[in-house]
Backbone bond lengths (Angstrom), bond angles and torsions (degrees), N, CA, C in turn:
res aa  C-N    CA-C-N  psi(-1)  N-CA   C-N-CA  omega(-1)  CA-C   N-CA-C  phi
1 X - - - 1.447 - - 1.526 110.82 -
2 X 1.014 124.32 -51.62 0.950 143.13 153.59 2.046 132.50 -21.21
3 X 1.274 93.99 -69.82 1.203 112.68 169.28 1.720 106.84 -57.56
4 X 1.608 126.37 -49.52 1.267 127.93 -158.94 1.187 84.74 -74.79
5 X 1.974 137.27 -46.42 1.691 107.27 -179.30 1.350 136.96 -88.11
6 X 1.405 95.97 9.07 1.632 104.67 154.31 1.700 102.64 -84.94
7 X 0.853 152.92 -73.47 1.609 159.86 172.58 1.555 88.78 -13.19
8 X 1.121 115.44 -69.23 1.727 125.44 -172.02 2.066 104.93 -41.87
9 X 1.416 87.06 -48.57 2.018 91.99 -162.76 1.111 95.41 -47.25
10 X 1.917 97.14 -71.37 1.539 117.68 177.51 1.721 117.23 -26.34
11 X 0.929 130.93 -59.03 1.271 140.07 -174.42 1.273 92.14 -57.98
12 X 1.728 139.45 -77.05 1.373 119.57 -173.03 1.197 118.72 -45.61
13 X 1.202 133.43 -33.16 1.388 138.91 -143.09 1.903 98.76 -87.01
14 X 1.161 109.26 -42.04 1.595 107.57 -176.01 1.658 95.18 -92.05
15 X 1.056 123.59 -34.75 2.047 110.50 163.62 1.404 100.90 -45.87
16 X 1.437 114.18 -74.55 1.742 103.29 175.30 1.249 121.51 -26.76
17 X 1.127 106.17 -80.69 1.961 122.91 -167.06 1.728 77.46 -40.18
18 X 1.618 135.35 -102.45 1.467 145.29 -153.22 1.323 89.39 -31.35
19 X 2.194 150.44 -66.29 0.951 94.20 -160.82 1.579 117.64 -89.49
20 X 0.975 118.01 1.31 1.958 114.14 170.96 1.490 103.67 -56.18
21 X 1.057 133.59 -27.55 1.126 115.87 -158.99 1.379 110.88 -121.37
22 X 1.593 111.13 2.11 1.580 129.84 141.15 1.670 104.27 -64.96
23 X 1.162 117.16 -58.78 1.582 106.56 -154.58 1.820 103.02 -78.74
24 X 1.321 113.93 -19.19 1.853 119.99 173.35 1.345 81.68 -73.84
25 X 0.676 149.59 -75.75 2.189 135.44 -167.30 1.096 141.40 -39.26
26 X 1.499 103.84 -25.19 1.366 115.87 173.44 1.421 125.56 -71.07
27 X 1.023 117.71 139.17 1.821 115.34 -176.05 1.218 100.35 -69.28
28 X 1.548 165.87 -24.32 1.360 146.29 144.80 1.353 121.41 -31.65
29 X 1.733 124.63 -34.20 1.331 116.79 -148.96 1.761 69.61 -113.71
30 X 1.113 134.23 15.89 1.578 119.73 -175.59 1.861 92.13 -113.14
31 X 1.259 114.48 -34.36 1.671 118.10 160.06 1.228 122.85 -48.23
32 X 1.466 109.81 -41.82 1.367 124.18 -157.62 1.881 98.55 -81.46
33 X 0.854 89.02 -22.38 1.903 103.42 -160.69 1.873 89.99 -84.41
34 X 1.276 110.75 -53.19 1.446 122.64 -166.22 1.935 108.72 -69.99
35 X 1.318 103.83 -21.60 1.695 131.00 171.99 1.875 90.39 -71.07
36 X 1.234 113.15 -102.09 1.422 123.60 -170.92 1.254 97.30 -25.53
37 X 1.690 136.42 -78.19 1.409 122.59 165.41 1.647 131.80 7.10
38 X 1.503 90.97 -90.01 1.407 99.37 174.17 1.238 117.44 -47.05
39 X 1.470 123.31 -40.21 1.846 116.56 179.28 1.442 112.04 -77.91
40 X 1.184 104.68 -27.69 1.592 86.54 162.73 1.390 151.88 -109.47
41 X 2.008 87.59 28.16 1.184 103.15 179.16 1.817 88.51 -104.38
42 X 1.360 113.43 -23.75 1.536 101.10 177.11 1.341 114.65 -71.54
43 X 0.889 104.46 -41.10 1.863 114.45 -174.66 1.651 101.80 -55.93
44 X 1.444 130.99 -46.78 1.593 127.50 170.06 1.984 107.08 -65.52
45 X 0.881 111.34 -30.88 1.436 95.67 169.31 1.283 125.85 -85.19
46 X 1.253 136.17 -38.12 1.707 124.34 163.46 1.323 109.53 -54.70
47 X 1.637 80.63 142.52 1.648 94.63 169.59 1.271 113.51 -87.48
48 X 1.605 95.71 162.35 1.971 97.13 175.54 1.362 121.32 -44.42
49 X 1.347 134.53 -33.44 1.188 128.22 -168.01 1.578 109.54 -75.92
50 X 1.335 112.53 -19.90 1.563 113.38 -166.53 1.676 114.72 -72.97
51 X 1.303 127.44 164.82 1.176 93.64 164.45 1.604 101.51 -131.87
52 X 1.757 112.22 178.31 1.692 107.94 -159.98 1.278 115.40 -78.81
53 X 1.813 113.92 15.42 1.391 118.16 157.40 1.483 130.95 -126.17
54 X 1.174 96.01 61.71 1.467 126.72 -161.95 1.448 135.33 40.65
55 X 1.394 117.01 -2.21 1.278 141.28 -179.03 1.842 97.11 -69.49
56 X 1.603 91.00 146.40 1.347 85.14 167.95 1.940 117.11 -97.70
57 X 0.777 105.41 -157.88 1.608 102.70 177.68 1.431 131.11 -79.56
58 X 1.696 92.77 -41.04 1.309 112.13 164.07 1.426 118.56 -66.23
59 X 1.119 117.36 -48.89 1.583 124.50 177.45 1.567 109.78 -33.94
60 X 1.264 140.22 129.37 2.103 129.05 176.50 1.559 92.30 -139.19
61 X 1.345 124.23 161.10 0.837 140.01 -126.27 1.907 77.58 -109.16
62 X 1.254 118.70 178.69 1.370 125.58 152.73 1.830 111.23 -71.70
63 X 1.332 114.19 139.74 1.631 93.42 -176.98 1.712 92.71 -140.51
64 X 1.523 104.24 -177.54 1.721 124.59 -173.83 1.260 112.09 -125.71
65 X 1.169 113.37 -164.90 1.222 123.19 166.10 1.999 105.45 -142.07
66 X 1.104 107.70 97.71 1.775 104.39 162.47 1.008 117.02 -15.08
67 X 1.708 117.54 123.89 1.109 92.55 -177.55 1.945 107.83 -102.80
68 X 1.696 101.48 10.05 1.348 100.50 -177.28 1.702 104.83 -96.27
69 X 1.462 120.02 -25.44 1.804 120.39 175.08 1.207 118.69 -110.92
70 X 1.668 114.43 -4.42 1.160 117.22 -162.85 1.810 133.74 48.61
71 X 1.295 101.64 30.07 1.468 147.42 159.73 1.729 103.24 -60.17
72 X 2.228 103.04 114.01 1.715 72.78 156.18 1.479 123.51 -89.65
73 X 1.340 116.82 173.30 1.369 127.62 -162.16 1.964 95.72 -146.12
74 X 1.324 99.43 157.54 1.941 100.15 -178.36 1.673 97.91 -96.44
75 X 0.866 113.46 -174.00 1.683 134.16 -169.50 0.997 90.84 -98.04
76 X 1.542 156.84 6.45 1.390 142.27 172.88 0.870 105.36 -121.41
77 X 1.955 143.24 6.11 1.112 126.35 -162.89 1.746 92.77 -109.92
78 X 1.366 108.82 139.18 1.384 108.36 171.64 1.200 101.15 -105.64
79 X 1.012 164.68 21.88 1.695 141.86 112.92 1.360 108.67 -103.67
80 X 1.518 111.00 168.70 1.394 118.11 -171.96 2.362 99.38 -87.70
81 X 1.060 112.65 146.80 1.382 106.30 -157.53 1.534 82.05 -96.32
82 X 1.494 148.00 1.47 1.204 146.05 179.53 1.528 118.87 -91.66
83 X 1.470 104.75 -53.56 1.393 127.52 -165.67 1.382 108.43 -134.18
84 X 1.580 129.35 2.03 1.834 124.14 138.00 1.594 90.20 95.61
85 X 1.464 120.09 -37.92 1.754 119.17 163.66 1.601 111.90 9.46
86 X 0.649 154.42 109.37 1.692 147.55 128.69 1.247 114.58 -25.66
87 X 1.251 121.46 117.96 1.378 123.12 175.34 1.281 136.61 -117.12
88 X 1.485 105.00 -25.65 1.964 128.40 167.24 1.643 109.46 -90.55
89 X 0.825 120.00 144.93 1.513 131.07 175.85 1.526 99.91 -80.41
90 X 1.473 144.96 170.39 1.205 145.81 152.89 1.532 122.40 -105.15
91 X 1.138 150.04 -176.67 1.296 140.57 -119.05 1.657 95.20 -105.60
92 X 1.474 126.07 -6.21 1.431 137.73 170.13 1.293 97.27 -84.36
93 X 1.493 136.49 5.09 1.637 90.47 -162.66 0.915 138.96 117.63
94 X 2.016 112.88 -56.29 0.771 118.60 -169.50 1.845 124.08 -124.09
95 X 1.100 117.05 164.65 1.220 136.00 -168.00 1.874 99.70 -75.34
């Protein structure tokens, strides 16, 4: 009895190990590795002020004022993100 659930462990244990060390081999999981890398070699070089879409901190967007909550809102947003308002016209014209 004994012997068959050691035979059993053993047996999972080298299926495991063979496929980990199938899926670390593959050139996807060698992308994936070379991806995380790069972000966290970018992420240690910006400074605090920067932000992770290249804008700096200081930099702000153009902005409004709602005119249905009186919510501000930026010049690119076509609805208000508070109160759903429509705020850009579309390529007719119209509202």
């Amino acid at each position: 009895m004994w012997l068959v659930l050691l035979l059993t462990i053993a047996y999972f244990v080298i299926f495991y190990l063979l496929i980990a060390k199938a899926i670390d081999s593959t050139e996807m999981a060698r992308h994936i590795k070379e991806i995380r890398d790069f972000l966290i070699n970018q992420q240690q070089h910006r400074s605090p002020s920067e932000s992770p879409f290249g804008a700096t901190a200081d930099e702000t967007l153009p902005e409004e004022v709602c005119p249905g909550c009186g919510e501000t809102v930026s010049l690119s947003d076509i609805f208000c993100p508070s109160c759903g308002l429509r705020l850009a016209e579309d390529e007719e014209g119209e509202f």
